[in-house]
C-alpha positions as CSV (number, residue, x, y, z in Angstrom):
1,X,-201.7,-57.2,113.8
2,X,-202.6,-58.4,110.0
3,X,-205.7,-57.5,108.8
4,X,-208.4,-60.6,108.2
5,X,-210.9,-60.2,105.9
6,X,-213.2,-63.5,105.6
7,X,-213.0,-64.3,101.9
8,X,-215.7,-67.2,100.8
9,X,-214.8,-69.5,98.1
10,X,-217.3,-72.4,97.0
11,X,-214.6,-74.7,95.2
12,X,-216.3,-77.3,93.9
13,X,-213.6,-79.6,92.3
14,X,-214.7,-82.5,90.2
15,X,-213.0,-84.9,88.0
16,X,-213.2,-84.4,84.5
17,X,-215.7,-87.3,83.5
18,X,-219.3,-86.6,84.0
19,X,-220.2,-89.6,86.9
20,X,-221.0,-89.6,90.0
21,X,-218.1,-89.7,91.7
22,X,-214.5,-89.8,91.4
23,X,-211.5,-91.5,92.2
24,X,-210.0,-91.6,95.9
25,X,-206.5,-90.0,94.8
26,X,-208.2,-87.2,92.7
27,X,-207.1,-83.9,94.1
28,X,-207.5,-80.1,93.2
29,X,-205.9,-77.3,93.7
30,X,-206.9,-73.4,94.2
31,X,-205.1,-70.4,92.6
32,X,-205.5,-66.5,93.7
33,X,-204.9,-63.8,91.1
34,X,-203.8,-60.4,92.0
35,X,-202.2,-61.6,95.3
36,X,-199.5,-59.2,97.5
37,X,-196.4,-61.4,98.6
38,X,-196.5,-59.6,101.7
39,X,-199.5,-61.2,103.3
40,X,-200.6,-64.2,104.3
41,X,-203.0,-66.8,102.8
42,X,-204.7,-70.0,104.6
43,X,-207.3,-71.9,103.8
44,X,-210.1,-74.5,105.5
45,X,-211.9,-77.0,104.0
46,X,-215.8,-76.6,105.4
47,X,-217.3,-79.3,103.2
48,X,-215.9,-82.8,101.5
49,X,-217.4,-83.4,98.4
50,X,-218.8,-86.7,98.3
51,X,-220.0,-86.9,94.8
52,X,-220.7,-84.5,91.5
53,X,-223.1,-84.6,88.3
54,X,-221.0,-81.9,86.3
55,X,-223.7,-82.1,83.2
56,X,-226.1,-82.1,85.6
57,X,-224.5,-79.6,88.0
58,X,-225.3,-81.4,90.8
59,X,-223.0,-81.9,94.0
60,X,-223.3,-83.7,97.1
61,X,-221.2,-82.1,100.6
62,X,-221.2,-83.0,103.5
63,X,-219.8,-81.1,106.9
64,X,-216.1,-82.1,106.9
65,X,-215.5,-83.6,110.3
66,X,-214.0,-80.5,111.9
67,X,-216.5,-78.4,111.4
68,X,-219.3,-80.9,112.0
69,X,-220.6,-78.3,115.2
70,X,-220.5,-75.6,113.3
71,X,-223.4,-76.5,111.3
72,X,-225.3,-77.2,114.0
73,X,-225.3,-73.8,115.3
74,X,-228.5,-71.7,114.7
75,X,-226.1,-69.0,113.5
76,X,-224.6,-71.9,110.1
77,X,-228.4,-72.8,109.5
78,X,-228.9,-69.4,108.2
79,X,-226.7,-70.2,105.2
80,X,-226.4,-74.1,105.2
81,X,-229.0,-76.5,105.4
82,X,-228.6,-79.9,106.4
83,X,-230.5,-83.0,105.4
84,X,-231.5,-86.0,107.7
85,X,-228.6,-87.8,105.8
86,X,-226.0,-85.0,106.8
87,X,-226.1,-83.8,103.2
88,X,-225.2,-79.8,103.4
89,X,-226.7,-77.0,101.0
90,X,-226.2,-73.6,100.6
91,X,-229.6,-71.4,101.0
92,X,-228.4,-67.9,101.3
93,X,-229.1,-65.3,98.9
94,X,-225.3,-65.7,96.6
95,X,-224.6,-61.7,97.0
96,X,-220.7,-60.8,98.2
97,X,-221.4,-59.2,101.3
98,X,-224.3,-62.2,102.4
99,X,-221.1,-64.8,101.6
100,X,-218.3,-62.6,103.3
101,X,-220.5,-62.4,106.3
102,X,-221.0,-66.0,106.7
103,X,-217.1,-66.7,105.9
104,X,-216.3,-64.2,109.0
105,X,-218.8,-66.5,111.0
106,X,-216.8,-69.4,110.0
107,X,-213.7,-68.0,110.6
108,X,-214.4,-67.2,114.2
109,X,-215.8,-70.6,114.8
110,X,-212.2,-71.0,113.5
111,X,-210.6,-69.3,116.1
112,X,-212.5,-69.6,118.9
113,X,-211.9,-73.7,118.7
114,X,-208.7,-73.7,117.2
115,X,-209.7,-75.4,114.1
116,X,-206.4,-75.7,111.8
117,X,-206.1,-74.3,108.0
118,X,-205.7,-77.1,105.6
119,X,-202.9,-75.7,104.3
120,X,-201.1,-71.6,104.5
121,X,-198.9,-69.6,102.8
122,X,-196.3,-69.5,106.0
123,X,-195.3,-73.3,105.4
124,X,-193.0,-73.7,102.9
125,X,-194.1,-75.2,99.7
126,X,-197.4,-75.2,100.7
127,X,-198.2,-72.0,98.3
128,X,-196.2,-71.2,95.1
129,X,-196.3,-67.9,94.0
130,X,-195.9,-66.8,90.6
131,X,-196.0,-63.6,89.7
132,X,-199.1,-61.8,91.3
133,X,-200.9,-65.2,91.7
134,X,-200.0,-67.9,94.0
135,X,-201.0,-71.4,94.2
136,X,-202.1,-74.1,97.2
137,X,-202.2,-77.5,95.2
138,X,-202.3,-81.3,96.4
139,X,-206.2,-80.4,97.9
140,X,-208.8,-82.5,98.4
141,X,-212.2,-81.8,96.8
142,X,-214.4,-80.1,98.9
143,X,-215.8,-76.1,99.9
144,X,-212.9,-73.9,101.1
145,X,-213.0,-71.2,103.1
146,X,-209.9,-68.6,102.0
147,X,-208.5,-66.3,104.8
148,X,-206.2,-63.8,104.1
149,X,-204.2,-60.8,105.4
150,X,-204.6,-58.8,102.0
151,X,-207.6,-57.0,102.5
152,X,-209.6,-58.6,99.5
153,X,-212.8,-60.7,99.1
154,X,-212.7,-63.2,96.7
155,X,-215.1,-64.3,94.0
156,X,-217.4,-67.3,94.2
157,X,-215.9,-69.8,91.7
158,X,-216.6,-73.2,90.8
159,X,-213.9,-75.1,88.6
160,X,-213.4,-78.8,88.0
161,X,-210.9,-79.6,89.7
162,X,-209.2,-76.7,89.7
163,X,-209.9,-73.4,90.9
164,X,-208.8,-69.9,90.0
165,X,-210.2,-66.7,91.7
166,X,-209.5,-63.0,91.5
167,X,-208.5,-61.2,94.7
168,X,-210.5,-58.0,94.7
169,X,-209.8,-54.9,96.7
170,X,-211.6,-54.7,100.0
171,X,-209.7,-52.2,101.9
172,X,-212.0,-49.9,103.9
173,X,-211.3,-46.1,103.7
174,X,-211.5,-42.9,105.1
175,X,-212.5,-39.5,105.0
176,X,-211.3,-37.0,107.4
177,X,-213.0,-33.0,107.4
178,X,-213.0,-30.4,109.2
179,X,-216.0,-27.5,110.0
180,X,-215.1,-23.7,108.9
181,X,-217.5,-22.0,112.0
182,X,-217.9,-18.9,109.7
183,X,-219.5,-20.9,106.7
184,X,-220.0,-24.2,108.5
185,X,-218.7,-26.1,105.2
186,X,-216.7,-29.3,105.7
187,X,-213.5,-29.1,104.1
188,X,-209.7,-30.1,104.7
189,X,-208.8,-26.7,106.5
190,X,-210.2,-24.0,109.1
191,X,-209.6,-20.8,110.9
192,X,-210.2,-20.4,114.5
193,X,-209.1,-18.4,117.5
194,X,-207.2,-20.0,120.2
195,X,-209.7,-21.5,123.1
196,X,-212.3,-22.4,120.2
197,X,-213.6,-25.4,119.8
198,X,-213.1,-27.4,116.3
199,X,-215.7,-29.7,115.2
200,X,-214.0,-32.8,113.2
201,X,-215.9,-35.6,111.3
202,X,-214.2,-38.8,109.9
203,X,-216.1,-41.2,107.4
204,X,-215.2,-44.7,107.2
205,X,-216.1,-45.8,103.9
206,X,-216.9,-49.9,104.4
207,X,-216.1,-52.9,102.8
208,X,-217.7,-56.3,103.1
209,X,-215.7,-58.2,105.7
210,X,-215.3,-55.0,108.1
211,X,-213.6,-57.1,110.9
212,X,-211.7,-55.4,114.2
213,X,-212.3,-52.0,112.9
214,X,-210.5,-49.4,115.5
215,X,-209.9,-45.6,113.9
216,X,-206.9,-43.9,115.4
217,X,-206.1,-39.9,115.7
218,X,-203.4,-38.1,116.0
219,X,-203.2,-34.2,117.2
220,X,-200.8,-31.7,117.0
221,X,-199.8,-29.9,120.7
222,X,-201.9,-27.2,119.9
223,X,-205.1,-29.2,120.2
224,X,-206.5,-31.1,123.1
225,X,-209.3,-33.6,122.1
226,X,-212.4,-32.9,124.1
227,X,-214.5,-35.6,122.9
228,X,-216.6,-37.7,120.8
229,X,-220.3,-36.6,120.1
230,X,-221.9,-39.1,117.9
231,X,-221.3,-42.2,115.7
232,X,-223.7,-42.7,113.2
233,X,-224.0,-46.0,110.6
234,X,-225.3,-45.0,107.0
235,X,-226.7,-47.2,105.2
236,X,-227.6,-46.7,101.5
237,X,-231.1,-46.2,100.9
238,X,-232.1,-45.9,104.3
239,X,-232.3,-43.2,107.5
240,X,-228.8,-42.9,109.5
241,X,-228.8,-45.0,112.5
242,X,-226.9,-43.7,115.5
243,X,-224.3,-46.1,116.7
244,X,-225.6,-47.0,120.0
245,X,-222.5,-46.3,122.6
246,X,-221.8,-50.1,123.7
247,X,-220.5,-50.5,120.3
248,X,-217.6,-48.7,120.5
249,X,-215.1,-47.7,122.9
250,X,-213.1,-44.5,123.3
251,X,-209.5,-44.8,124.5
252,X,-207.6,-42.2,125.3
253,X,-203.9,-41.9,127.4
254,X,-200.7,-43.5,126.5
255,X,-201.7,-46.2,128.4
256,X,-204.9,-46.9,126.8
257,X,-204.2,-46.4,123.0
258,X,-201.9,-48.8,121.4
259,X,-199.7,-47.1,119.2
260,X,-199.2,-43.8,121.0
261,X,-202.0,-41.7,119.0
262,X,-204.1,-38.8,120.8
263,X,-207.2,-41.3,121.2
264,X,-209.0,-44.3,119.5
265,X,-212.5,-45.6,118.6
266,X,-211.9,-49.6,118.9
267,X,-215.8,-50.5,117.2
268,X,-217.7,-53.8,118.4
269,X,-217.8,-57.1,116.4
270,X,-221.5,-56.9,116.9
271,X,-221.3,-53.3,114.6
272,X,-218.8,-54.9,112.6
273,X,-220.8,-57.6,111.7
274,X,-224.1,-55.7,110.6
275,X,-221.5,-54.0,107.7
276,X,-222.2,-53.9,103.8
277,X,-220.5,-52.9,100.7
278,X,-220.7,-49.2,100.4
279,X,-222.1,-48.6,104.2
280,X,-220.6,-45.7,105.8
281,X,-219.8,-45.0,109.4
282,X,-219.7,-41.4,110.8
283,X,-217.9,-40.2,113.9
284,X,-218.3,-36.9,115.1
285,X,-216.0,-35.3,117.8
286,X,-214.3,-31.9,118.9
287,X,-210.9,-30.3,120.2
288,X,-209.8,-27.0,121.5
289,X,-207.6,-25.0,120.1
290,X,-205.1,-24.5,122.7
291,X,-202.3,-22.1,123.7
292,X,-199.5,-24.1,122.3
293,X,-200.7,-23.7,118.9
294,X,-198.5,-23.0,115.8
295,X,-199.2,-19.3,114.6
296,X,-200.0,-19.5,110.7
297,X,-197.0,-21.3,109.0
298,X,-197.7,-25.1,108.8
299,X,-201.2,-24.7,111.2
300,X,-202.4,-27.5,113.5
301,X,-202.6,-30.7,111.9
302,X,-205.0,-33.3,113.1
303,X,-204.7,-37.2,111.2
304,X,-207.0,-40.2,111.2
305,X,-206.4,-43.6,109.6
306,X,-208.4,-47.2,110.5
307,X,-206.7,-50.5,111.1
308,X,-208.9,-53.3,110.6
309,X,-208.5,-57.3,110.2
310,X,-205.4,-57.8,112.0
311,X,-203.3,-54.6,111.7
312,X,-204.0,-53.5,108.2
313,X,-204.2,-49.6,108.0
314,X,-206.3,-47.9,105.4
315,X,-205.4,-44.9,104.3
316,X,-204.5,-41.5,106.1
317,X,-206.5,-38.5,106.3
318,X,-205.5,-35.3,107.7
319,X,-206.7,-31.8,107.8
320,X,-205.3,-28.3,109.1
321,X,-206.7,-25.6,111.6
322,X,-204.8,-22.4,110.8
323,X,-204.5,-19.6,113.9
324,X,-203.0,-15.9,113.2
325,X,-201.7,-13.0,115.0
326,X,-200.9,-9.1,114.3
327,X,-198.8,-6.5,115.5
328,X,-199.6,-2.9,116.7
329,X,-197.8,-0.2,116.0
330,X,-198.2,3.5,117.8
331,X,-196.4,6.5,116.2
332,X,-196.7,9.8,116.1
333,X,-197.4,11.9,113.2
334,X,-194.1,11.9,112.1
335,X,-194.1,7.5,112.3
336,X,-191.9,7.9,115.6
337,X,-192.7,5.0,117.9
338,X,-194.5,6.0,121.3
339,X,-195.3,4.2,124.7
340,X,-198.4,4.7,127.1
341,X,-201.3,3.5,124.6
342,X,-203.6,1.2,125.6
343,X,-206.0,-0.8,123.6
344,X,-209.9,-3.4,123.4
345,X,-210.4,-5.5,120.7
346,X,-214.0,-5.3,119.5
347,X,-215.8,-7.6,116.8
348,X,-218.0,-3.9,115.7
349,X,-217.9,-0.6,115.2
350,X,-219.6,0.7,117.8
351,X,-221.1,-1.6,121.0
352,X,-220.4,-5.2,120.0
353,X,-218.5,-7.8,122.1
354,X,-214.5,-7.5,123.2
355,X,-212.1,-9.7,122.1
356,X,-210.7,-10.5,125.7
357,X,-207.2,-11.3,125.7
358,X,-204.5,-12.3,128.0
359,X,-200.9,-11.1,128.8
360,X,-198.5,-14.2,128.0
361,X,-195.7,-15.4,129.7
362,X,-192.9,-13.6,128.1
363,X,-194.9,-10.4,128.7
364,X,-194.3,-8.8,125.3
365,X,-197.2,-10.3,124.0
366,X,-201.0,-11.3,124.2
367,X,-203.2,-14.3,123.2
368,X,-207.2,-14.6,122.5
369,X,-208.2,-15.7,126.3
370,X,-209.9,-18.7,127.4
371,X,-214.0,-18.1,128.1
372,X,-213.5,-18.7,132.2
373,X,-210.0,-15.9,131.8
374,X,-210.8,-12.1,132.8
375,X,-208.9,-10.8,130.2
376,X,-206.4,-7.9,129.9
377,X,-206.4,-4.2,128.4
378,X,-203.5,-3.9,125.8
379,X,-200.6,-2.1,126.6
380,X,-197.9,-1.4,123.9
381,X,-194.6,-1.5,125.1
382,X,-191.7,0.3,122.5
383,X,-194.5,1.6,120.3
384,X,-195.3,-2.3,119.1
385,X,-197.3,-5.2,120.4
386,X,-197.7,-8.6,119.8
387,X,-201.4,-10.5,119.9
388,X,-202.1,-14.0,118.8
389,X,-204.7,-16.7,118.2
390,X,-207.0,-15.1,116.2
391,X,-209.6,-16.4,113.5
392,X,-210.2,-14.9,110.4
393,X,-212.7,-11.9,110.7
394,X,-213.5,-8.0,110.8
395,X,-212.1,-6.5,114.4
396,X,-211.6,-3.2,115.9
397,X,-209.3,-1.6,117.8
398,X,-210.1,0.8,120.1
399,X,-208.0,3.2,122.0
400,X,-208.6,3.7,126.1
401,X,-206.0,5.0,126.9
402,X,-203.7,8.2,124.7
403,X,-199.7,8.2,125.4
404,X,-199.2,11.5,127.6
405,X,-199.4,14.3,125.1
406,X,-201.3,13.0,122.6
407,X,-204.7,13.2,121.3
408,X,-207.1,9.3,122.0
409,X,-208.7,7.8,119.2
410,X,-212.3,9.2,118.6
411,X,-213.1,5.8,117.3
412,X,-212.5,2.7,116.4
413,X,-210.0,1.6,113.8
414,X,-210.7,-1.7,111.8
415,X,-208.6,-4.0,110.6
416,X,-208.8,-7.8,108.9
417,X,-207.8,-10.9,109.0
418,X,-207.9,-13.0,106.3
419,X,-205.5,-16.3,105.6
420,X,-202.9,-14.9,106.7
421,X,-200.5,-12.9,110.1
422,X,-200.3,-8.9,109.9
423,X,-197.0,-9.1,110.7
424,X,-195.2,-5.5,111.4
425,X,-191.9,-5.0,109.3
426,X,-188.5,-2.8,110.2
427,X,-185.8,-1.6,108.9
428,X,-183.8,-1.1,111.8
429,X,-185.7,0.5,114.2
430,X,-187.4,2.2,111.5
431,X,-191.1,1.0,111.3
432,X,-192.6,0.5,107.1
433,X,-195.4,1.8,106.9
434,X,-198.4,-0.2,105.5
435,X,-197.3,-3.5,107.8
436,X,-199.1,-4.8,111.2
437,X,-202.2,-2.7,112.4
438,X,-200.8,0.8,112.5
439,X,-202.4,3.3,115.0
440,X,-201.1,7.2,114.7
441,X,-201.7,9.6,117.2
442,X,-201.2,13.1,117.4
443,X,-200.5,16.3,120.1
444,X,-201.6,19.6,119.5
445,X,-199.5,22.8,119.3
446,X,-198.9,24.2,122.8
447,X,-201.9,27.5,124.1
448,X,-200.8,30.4,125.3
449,X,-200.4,29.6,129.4
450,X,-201.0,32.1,132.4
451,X,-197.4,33.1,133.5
452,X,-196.1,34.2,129.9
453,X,-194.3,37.1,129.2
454,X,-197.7,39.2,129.7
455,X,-197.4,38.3,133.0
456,X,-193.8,39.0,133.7
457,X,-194.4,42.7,132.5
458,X,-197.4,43.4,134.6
459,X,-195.1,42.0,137.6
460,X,-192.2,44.5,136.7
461,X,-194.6,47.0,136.0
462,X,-196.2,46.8,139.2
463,X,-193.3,46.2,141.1
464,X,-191.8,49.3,139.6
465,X,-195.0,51.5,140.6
466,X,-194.8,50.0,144.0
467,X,-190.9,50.8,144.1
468,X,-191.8,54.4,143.7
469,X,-194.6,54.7,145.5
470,X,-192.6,53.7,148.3
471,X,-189.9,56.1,147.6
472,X,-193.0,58.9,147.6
473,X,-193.6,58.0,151.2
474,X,-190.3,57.7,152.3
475,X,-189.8,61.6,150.9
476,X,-192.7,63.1,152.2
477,X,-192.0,61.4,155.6
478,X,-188.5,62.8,156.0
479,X,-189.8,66.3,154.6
480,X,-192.9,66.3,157.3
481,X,-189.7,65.4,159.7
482,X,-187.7,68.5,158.8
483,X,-190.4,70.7,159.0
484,X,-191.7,69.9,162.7
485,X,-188.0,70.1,163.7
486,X,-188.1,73.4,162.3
């Protein structure tokens, strides 16, 4: 598509005497300043001039015979009135965006009965460019409408019998932001844990001649677009309207949206229409941050641009939603790394809610879990752990569970996040200290145990007295023996 924005030119071209009227073979021409050689440029002539006063300033128009039914229509007699002789005036307030308006009417009664430009740009010869400006010459007097694919409205000029107008920029913008749930500012960048949802705003920034407006959006695999929660039309000086919802369409799929983005917001001619200078539109939607998203590093990157007219693009807007993750290290006093620990996330000291995670695929590791997901308790593995997906923000550790041996955690041990991964760093297998979220835990020296030497000696003792005690008996039953025999 090229974009069309309905440019309005009043042209009326005159001879240079003052009378009133001019020769048959007289003929004009129109030149546009400040033009881009890329687009296109076509014109149609709405009026013939029939006659001019130029000291006077008076002009006499008439509808030219192609657009005869056009003033007719209730929608023409807002602008253009027309005498009982067919004599045509203009009656509209003179404003740019009161002209463009009318100029996109006239260009859709254009369209819509395949009415022909007088001349265009795309036939050879028919427009001369010089420089930055190009020329259309060899025109018959009259009140030109100017189309054009640059994106520009062009000034009301009258010139006898030439014409020369100034292309001015038009283009429509935007202004994409994101909402930081912690501060709920609007900036270009957030934090937020996996499974939360981001709020996203984009403000279209309008220009008279807003025509086939669709904003496009593109996001990164790590978000999934949920939806869009309100569109709202500001308009200087007075409340914000919301965009009633049969004026725009959300498309979503690669079968709906036509250039492959995540979704698109194609908005009504009837919205379109109603659009000033310096009016703003407003969408609002949301996304969830999902398991696929990048951890730190480049973030999650959502883009908006609008194409408008007939495929011009305004410009692109993007902002990031950043994600981190830490490591957990358990060692022993002596920064040896040790199994069996268990751990909870906590967002306070004492009480507070858990920070319910889930055990990921590769099952080294852990991510923050979805609201619907049960969650998991933390088990480090080699004396490190892996857990992902968090926002910035104070959290806890707490220990439920003490390798074999070792003393548990009294309490909880804090750590924070801020801009940035607590990444755990080695040398080798030896852990620095000072990286990741480092838990230390200790053993005791071993107590004296039941079945020490104490108890070995009181066995030998007592087996000793009971050796001899036995040996007593034995001796005085042999002697009581010897005796009765005697």
């Amino acid at each position: 598509m090229k974009k069309i924005i309905s440019l309005l030119l009043m042209l009326m071209l005159v001879a240079s005497m003052p009378l009133a009227a001019f020769a048959d073979d007289e003929k004009g021409s129109i030149t546009i300043n400040g033009i881009s050689a890329d687009n296109t440029y076509e014109i149609y002539r709405l009026l013939d001039l029939e006659s001019y006063d130029v000291t006077a300033g008076a002009y006499s128009y008439k509808a030219n015979a192609a657009w005869t039914e056009f003033f007719k229509t209730e929608e023409a007699k807002k602008y253009m009135a027309t005498d009982a002789d067919g004599y045509v005036t203009w009656i509209a307030a003179e404003d740019d965006d009161t002209k463009a308006t009318f100029a996109k009417l006239a260009l859709s009664y254009a369209k819509d009965n395949k009415i022909a430009p007088v001349k265009s740009s795309e036939n050879a010869g028919e427009f001369v460019i010089t420089g930055t400006s190009g020329k259309f010459s060899d025109l018959e007097l009259g009140y030109y409408l100017v189309d054009s694919t640059v994106g520009a409205l062009c000034g009301l000029t009258t010139t006898n019998p030439d014409a020369s107008i100034n292309a001015k920029n038009g283009i429509p913008t935007i202004d994409k932001q994101v909402k930081e749930d912690s501060t709920n500012q609007w900036g270009a960048h957030n934090t937020a844990d996996i499974a939360q949802t981001v709020e996203y705003r984009v403000t279209i920034n309008v220009h008279a001649g807003a025509e086939n407006y669709v904003l496009h959006d593109v996001m990164d695999e790590g978000l999934t677009f949920n939806k869009v929660t309100s569109v709202e039309h500001v308009i200087p000086g007075t409340e914000t309207h919301t965009v009633p919802a049969e004026d725009y369409v959300v498309k979503t799929g690669e079968t709906d949206v036509t250039d492959g983005c995540t979704f698109e917001i194609a908005f009504s001619k009837e919205l379109c229409d109603k659009l000033e200078t310096n009016d703003k539109i407003i969408v609002h939607y949301d996304a969830m941050l999902n398991r696929k998203a990048v951890i730190a590093g480049e973030g999650n990157v959502n883009k908006a641009w609008l194409t408008f007219g007939e495929g011009n693009e305004s410009n692109e807007d993007s902002v990031v939603t950043y994600t981190y993750g830490f490591d957990i290290i358990k060692t022993d006093s002596q920064n040896k790394l040790i199994d069996g620990a268990e751990f909870k996330i906590y967002d306070a000291a004492e009480g507070g809610n858990e920070v319910k995670v889930v055990l990921m695929d590769d099952g080294m590791s852990y991510r923050r879990a979805k609201a619907e997901e049960e969650g998991a308790a933390i088990v480090v593995k080699g004396g490190k752990i892996r857990v992902d997906g968090m926002d910035n923000g104070t959290y806890y550790l707490e220990e439920t569970k003490a390798p074999s041996g070792y003393n548990k955690l009294s309490a909880r041990q804090k750590f924070i996040i801020s801009d940035a991964n607590l990444d755990a760093t080695f040398n080798g297998e030896i852990y620095s200290t000072g990286s990741g979220v480092h838990v230390v835990n200790k053993t005791g020296s071993m107590l004296p145990e039941t079945g020490g030497i104490g108890t070995l000696l009181f066995t030998v003792l007592g087996g000793t007295t009971a050796l001899g005690t036995g040996v007593v008996l034995v001796t005085k039953k042999r002697m009581s023996k010897i005796e009765d025999e005697d």
